[in-house]
N, CA, C and O atoms as a GROMACS GRO file, in nm:
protein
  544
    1UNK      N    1   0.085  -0.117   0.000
    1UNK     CA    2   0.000   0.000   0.000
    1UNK      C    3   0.090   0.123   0.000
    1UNK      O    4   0.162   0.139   0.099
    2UNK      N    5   0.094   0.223  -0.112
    2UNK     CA    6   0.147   0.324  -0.104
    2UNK      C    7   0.108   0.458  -0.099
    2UNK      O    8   0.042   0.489  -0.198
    3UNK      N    9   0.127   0.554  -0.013
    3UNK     CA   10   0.068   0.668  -0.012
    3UNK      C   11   0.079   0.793  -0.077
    3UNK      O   12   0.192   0.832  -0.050
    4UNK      N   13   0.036   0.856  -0.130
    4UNK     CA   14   0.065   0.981  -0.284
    4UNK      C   15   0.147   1.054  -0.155
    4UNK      O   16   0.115   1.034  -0.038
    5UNK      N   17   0.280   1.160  -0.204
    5UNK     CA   18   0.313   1.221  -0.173
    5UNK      C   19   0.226   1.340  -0.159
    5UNK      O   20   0.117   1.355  -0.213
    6UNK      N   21   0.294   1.430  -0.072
    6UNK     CA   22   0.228   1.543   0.023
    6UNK      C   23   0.325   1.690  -0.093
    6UNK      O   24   0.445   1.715  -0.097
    7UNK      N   25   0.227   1.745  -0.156
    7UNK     CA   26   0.268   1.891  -0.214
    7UNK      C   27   0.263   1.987  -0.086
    7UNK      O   28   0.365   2.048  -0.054
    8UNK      N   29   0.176   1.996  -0.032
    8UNK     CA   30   0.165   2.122   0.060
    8UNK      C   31   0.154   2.122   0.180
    8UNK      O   32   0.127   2.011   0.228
    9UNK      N   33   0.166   2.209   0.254
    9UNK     CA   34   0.221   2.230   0.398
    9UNK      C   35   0.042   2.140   0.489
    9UNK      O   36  -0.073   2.149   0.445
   10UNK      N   37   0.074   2.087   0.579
   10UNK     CA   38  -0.051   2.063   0.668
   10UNK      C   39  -0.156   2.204   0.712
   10UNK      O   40  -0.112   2.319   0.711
   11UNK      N   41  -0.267   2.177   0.741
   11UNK     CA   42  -0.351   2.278   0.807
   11UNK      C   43  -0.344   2.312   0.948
   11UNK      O   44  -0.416   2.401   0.993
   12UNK      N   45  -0.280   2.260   1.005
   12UNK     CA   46  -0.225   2.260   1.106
   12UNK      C   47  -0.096   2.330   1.131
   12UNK      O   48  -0.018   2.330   1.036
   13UNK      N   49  -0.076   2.364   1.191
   13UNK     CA   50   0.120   2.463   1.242
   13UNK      C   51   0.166   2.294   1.304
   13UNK      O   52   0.102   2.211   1.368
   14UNK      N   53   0.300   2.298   1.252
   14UNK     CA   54   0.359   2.186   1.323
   14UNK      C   55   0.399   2.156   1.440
   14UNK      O   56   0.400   2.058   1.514
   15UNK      N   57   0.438   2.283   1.441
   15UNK     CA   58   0.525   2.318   1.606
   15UNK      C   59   0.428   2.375   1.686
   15UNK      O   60   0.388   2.477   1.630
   16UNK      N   61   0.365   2.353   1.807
   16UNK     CA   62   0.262   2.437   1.866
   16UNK      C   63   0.288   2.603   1.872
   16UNK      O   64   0.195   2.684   1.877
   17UNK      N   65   0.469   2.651   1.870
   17UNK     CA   66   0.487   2.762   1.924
   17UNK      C   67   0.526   2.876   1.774
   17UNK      O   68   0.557   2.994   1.788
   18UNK      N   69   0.516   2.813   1.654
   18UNK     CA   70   0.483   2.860   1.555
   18UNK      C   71   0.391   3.014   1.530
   18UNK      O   72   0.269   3.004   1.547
   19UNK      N   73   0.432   3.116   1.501
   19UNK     CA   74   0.311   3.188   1.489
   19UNK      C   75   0.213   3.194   1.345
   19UNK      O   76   0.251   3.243   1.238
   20UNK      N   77   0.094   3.137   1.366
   20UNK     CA   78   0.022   3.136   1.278
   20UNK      C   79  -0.016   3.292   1.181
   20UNK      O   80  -0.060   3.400   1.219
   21UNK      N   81   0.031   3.227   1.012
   21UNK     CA   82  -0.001   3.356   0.933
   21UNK      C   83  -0.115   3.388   0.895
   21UNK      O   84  -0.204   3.304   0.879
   22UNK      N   85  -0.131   3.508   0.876
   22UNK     CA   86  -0.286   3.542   0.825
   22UNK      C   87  -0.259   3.528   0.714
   22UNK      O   88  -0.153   3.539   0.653
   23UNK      N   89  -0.396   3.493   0.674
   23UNK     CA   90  -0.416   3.565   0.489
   23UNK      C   91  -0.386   3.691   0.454
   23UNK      O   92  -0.407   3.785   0.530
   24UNK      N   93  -0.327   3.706   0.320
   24UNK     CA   94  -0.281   3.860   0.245
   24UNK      C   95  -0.438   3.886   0.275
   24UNK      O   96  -0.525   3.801   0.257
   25UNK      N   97  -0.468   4.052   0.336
   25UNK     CA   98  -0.558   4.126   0.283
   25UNK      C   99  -0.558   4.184   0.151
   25UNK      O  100  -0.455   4.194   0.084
   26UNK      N  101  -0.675   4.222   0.110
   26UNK     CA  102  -0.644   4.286  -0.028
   26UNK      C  103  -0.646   4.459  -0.071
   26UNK      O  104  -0.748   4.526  -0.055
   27UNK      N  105  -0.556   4.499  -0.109
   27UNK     CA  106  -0.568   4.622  -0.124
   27UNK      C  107  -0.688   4.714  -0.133
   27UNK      O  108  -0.755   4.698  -0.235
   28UNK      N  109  -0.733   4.812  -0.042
   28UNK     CA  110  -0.878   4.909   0.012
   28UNK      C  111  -0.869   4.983  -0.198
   28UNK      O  112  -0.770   5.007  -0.266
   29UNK      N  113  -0.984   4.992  -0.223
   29UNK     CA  114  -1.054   5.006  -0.307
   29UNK      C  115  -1.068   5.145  -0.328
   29UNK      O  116  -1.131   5.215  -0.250
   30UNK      N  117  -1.014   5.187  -0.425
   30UNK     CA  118  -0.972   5.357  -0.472
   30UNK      C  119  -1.098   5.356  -0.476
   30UNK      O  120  -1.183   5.284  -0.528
   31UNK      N  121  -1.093   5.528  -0.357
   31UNK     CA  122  -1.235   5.600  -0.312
   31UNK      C  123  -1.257   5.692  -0.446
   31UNK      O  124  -1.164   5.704  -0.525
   32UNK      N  125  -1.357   5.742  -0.464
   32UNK     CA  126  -1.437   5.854  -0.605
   32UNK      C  127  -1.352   5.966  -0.475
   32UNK      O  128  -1.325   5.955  -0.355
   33UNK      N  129  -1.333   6.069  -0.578
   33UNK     CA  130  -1.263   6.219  -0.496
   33UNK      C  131  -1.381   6.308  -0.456
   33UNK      O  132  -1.393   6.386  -0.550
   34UNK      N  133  -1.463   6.334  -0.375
   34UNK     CA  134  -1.581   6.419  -0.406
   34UNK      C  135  -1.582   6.580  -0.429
   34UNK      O  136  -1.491   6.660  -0.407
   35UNK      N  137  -1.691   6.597  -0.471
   35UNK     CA  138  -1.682   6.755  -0.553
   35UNK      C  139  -1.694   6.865  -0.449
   35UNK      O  140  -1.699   6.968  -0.516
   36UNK      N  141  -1.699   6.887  -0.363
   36UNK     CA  142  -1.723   6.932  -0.240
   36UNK      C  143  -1.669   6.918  -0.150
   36UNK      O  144  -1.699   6.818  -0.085
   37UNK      N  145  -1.543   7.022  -0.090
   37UNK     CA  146  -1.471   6.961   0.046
   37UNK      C  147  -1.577   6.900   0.166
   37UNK      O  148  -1.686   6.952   0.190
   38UNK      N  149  -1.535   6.804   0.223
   38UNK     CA  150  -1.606   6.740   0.352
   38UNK      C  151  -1.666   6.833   0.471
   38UNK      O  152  -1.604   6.918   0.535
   39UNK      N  153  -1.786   6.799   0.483
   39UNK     CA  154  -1.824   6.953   0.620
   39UNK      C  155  -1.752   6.946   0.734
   39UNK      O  156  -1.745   7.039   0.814
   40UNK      N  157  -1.677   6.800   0.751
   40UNK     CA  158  -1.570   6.820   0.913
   40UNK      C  159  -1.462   6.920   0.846
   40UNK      O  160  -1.420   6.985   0.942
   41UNK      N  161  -1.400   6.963   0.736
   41UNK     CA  162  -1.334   6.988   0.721
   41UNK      C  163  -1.353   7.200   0.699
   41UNK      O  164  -1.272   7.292   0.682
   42UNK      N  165  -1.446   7.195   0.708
   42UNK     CA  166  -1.480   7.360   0.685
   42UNK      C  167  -1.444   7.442   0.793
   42UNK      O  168  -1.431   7.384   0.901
   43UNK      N  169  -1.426   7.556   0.788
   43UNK     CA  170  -1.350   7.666   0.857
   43UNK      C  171  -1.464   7.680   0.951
   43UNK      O  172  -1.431   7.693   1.069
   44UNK      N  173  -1.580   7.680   0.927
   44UNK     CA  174  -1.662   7.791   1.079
   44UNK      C  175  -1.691   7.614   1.168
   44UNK      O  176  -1.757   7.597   1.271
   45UNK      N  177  -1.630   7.526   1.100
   45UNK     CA  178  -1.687   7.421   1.204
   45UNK      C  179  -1.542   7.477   1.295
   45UNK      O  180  -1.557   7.524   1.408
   46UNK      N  181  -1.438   7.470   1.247
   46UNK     CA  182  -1.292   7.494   1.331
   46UNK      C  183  -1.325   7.604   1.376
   46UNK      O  184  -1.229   7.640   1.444
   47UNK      N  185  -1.423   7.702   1.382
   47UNK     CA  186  -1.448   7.812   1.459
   47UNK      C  187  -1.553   7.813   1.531
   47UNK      O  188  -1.589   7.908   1.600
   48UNK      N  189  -1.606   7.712   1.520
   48UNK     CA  190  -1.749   7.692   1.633
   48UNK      C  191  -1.650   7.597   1.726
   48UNK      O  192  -1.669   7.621   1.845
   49UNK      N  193  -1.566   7.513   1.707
   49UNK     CA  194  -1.517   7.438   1.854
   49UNK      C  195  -1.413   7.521   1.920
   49UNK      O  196  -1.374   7.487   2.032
   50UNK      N  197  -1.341   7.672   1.836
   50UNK     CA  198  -1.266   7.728   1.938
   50UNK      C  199  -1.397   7.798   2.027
   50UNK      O  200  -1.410   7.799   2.149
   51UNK      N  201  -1.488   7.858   1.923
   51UNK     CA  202  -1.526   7.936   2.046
   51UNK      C  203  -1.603   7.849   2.112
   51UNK      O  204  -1.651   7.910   2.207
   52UNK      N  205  -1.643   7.734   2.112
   52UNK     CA  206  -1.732   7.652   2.256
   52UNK      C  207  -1.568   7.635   2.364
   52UNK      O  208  -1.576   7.668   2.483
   53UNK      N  209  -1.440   7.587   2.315
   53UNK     CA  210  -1.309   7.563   2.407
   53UNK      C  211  -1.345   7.688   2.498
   53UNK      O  212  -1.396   7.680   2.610
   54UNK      N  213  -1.305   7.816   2.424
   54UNK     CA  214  -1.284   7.972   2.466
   54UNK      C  215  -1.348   7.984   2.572
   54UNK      O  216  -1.318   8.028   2.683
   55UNK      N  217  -1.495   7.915   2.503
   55UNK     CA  218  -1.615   7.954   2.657
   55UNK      C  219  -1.633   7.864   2.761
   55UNK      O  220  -1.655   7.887   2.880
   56UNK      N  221  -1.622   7.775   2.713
   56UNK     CA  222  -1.614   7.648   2.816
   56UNK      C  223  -1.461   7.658   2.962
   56UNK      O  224  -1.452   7.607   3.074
   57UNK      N  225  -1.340   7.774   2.858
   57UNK     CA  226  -1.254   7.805   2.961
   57UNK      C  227  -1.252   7.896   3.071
   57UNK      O  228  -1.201   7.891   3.183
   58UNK      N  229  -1.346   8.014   2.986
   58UNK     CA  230  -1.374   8.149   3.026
   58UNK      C  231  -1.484   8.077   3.154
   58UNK      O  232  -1.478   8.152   3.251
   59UNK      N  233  -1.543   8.003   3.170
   59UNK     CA  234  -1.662   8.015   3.244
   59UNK      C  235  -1.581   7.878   3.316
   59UNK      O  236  -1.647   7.854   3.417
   60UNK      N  237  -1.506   7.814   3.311
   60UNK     CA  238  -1.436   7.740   3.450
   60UNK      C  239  -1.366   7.803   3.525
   60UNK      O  240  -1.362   7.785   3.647
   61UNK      N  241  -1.278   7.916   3.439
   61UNK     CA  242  -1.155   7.993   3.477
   61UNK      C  243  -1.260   8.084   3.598
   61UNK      O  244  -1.227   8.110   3.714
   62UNK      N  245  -1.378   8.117   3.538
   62UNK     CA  246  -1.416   8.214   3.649
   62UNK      C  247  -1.473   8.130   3.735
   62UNK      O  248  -1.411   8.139   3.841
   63UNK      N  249  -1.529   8.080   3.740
   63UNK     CA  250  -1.566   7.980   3.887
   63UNK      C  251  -1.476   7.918   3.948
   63UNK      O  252  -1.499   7.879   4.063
   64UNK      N  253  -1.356   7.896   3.889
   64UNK     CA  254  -1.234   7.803   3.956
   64UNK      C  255  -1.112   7.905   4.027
   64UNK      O  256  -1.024   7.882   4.110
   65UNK      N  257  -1.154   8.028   3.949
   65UNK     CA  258  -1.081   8.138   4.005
   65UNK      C  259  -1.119   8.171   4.106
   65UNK      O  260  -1.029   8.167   4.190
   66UNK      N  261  -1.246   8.218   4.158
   66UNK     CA  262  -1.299   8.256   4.236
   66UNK      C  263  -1.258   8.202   4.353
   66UNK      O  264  -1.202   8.271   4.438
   67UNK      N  265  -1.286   8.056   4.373
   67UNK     CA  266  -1.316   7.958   4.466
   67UNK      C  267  -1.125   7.946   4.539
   67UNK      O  268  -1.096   7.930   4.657
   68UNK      N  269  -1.038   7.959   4.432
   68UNK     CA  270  -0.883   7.908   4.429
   68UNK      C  271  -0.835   8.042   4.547
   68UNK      O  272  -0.763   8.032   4.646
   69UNK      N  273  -0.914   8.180   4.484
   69UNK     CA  274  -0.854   8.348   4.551
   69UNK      C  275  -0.936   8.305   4.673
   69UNK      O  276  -0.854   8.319   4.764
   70UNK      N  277  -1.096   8.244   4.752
   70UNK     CA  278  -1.132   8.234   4.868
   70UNK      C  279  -1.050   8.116   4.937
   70UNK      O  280  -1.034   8.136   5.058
   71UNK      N  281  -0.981   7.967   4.878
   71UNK     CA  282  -0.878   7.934   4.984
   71UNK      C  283  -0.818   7.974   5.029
   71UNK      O  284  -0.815   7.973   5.152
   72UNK      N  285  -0.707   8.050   4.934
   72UNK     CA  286  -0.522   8.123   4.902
   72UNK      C  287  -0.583   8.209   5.024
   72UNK      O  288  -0.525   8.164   5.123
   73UNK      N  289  -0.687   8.330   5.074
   73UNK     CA  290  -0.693   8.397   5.155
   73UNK      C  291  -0.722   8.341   5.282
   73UNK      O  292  -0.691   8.394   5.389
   74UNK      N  293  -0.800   8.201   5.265
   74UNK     CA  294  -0.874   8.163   5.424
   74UNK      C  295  -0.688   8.078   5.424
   74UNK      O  296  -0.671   8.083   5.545
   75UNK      N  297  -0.603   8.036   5.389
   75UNK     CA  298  -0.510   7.994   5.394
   75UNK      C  299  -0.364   8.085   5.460
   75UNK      O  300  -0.292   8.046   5.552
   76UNK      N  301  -0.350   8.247   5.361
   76UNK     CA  302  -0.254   8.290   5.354
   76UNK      C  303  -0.280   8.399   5.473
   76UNK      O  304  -0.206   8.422   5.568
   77UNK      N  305  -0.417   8.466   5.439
   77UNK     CA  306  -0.463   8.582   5.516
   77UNK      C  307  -0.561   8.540   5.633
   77UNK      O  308  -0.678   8.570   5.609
   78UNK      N  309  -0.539   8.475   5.755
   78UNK     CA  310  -0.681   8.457   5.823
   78UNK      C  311  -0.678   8.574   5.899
   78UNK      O  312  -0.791   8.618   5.918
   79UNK      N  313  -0.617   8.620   5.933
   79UNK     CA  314  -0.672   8.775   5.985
   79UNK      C  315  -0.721   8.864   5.934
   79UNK      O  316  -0.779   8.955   5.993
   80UNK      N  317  -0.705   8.852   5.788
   80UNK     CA  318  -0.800   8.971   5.699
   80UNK      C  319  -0.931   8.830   5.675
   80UNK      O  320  -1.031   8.886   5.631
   81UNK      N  321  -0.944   8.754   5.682
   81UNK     CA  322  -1.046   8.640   5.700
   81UNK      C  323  -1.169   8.674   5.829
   81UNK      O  324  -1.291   8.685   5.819
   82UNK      N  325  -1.090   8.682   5.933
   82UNK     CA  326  -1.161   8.705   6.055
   82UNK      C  327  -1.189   8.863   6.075
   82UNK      O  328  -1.238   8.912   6.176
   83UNK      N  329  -1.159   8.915   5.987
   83UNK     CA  330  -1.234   9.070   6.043
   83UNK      C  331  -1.354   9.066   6.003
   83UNK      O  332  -1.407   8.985   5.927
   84UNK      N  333  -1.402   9.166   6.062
   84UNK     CA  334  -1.551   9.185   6.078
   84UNK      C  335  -1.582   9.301   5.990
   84UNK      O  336  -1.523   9.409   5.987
   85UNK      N  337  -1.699   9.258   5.907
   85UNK     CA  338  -1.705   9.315   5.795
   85UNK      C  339  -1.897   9.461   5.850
   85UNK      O  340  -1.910   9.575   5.806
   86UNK      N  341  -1.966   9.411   5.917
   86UNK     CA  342  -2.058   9.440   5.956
   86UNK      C  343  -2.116   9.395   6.047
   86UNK      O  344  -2.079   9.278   6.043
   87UNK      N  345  -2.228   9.409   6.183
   87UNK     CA  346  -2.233   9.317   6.270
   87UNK      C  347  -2.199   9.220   6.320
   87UNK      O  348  -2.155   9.242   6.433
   88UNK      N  349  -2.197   9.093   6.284
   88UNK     CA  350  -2.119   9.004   6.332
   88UNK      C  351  -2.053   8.921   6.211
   88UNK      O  352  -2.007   8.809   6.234
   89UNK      N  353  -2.049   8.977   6.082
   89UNK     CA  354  -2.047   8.924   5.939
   89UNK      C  355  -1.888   8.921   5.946
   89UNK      O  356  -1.826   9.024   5.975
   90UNK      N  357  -1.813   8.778   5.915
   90UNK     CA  358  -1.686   8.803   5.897
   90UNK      C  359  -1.628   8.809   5.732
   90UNK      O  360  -1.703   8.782   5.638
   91UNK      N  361  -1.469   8.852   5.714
   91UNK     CA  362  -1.467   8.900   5.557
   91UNK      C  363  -1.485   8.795   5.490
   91UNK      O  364  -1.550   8.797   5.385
   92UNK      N  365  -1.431   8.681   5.541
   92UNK     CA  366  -1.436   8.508   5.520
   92UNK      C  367  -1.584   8.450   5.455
   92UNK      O  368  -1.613   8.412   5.342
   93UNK      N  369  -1.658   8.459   5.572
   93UNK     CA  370  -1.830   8.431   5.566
   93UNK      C  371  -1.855   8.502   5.465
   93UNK      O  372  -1.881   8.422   5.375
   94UNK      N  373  -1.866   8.663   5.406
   94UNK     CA  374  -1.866   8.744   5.299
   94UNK      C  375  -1.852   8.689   5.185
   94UNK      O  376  -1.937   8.652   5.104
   95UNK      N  377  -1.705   8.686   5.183
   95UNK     CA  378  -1.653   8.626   5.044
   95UNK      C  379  -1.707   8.458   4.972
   95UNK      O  380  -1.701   8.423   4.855
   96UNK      N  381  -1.770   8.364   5.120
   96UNK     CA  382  -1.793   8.228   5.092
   96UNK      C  383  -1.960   8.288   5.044
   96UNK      O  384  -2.028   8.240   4.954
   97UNK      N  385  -1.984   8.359   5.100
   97UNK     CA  386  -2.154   8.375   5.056
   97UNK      C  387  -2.167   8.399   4.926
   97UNK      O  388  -2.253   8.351   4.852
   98UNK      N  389  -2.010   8.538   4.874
   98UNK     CA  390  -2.015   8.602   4.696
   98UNK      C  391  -2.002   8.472   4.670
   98UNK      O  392  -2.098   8.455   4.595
   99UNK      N  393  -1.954   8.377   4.680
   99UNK     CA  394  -1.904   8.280   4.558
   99UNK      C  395  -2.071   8.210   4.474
   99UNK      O  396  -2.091   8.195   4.353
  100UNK      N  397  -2.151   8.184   4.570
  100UNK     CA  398  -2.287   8.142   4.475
  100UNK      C  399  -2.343   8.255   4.363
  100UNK      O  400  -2.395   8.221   4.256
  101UNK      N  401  -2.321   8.410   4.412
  101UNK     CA  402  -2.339   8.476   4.275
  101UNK      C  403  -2.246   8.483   4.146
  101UNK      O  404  -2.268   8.522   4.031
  102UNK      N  405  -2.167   8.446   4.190
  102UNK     CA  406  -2.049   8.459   4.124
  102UNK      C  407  -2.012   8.330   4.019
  102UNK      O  408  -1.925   8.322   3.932
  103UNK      N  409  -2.118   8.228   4.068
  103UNK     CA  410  -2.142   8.103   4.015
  103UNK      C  411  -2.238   8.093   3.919
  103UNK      O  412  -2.252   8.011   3.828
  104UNK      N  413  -2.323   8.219   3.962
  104UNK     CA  414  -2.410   8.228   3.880
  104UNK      C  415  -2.377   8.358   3.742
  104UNK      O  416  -2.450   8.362   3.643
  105UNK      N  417  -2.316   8.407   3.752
  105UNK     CA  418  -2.288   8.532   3.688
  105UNK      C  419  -2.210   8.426   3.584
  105UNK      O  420  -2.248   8.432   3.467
  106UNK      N  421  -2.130   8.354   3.607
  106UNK     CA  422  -2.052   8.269   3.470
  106UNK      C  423  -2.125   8.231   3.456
  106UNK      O  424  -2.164   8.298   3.360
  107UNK      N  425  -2.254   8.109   3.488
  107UNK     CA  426  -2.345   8.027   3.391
  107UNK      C  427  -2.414   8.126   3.343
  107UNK      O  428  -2.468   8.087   3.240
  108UNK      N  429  -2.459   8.310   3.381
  108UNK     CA  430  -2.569   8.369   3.318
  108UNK      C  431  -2.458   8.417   3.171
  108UNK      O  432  -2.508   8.428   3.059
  109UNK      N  433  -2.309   8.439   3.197
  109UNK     CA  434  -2.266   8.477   3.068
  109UNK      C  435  -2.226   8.346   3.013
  109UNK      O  436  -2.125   8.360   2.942
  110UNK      N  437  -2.264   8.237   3.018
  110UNK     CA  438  -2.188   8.161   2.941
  110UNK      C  439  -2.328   8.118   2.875
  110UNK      O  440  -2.319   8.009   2.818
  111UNK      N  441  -2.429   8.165   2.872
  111UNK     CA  442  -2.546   8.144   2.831
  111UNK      C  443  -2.592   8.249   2.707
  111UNK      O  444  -2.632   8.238   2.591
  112UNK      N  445  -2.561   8.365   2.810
  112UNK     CA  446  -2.572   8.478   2.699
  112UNK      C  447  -2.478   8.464   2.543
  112UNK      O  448  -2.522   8.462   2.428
  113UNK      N  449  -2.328   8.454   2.594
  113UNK     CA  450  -2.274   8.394   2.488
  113UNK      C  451  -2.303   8.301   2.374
  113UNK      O  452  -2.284   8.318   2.253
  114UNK      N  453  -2.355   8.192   2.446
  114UNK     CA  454  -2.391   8.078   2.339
  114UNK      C  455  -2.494   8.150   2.256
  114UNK      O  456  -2.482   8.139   2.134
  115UNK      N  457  -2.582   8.213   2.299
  115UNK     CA  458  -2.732   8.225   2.248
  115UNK      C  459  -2.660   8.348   2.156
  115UNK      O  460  -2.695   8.355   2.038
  116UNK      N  461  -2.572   8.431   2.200
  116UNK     CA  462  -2.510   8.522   2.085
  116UNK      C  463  -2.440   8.480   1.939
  116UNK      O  464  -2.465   8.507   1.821
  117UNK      N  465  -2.328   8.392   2.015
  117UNK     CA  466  -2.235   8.423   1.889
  117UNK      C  467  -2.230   8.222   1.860
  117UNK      O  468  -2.187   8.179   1.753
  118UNK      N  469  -2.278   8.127   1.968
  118UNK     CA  470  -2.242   8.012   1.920
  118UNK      C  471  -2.393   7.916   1.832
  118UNK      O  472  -2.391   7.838   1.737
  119UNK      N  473  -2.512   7.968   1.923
  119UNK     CA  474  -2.581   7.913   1.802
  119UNK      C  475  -2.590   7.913   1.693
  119UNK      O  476  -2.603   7.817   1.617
  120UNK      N  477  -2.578   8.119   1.652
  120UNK     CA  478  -2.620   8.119   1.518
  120UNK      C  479  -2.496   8.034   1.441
  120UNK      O  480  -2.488   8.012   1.320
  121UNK      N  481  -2.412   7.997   1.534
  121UNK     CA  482  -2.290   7.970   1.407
  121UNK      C  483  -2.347   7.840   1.409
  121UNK      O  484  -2.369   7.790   1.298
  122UNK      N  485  -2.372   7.783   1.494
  122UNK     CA  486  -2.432   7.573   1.465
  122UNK      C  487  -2.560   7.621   1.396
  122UNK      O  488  -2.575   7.545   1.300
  123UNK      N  489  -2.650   7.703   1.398
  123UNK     CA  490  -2.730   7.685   1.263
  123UNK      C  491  -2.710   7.694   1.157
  123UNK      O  492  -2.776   7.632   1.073
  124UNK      N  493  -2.575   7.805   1.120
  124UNK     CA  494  -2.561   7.803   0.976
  124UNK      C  495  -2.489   7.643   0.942
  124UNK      O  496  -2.495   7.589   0.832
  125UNK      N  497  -2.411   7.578   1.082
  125UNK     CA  498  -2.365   7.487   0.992
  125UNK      C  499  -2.443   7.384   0.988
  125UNK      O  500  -2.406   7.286   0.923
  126UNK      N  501  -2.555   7.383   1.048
  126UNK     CA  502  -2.663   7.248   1.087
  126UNK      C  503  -2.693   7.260   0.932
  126UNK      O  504  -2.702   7.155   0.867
  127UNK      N  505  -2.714   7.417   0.851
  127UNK     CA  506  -2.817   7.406   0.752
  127UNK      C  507  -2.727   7.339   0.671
  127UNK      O  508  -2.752   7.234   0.612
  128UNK      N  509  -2.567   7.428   0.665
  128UNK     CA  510  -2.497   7.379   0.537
  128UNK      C  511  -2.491   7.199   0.535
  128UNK      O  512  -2.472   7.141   0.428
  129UNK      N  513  -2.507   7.131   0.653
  129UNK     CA  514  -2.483   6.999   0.672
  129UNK      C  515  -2.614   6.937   0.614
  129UNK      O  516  -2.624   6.815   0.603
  130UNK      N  517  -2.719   7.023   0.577
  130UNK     CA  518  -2.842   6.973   0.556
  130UNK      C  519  -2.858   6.997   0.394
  130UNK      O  520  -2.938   6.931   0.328
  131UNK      N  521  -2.789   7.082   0.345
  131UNK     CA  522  -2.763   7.072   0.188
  131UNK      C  523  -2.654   7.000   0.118
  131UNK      O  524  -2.645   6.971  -0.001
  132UNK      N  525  -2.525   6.963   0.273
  132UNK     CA  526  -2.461   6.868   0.180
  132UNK      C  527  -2.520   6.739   0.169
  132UNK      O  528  -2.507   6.672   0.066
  133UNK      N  529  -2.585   6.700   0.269
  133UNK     CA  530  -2.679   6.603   0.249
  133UNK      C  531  -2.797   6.559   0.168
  133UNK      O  532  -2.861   6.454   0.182
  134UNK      N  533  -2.819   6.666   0.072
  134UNK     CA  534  -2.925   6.738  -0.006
  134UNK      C  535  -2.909   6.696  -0.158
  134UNK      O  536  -2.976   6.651  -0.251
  135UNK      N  537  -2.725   6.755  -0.119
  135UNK     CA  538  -2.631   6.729  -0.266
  135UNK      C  539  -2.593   6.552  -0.272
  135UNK      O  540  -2.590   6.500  -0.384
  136UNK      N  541  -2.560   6.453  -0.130
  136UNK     CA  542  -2.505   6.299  -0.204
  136UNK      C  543  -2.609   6.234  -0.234
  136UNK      O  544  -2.600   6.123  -0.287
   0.00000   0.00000   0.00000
């Protein structure tokens, strides 16, 4: 009884510690160029995310400021802390009370802002995103 010789390698790896090869992938499929630069790629989108960064900094910076100048003083200054500002009101108690308006004064401008200068810019680009969609 004789057995046909073997042309090709087993389906199997011989050696357990072998690293098994993949198959060749096949080269990605030349894209069409389109007639229209891409809307991630347009200028007022790169100017609608500085100014949301801008504001999103402007309105931490002031609440984080605030809060950083009432430690540094209950820390550096407690005697200008413990004076007495009016009846029994100390400058400390004062300054911890400003900080809730002061919390509020950044969310009222970081509101005003948006509704100024950042919507209208996401509507013009909501629309242009709605005619490039109009155009594929």
């Amino acid at each position: 009884m004789t057995h046909p010789p073997h042309d090709s390698s087993p389906s199997y790896a011989t050696y357990p510690w072998q690293p098994v090869t993949p198959p060749p992938t096949p080269p990605p499929a030349p894209r069409a160029t389109p007639r229209h630069p891409a809307l991630g790629h347009h200028r007022d989108l790169r100017v609608l995310r500085t100014a949301y960064r801008r504001q999103r900094r402007v309105a931490t910076l002031t609440a984080l400021g605030y809060f950083t100048l009432f430690l540094l003083l209950s820390a550096c200054a407690p005697s200008l802390m413990n004076g007495t500002v009016s009846g029994g009101l100390t400058t400390g108690l004062l300054l911890g009370l400003v900080q809730l308006p002061v919390m509020c004064v950044a969310i009222a401008l970081y509101e005003f802002t948006a509704r100024r200068r950042l919507d209208q810019l996401a509507a013009r680009l909501r629309k242009l995103a709605e005619l490039e969609a109009g155009r594929g």
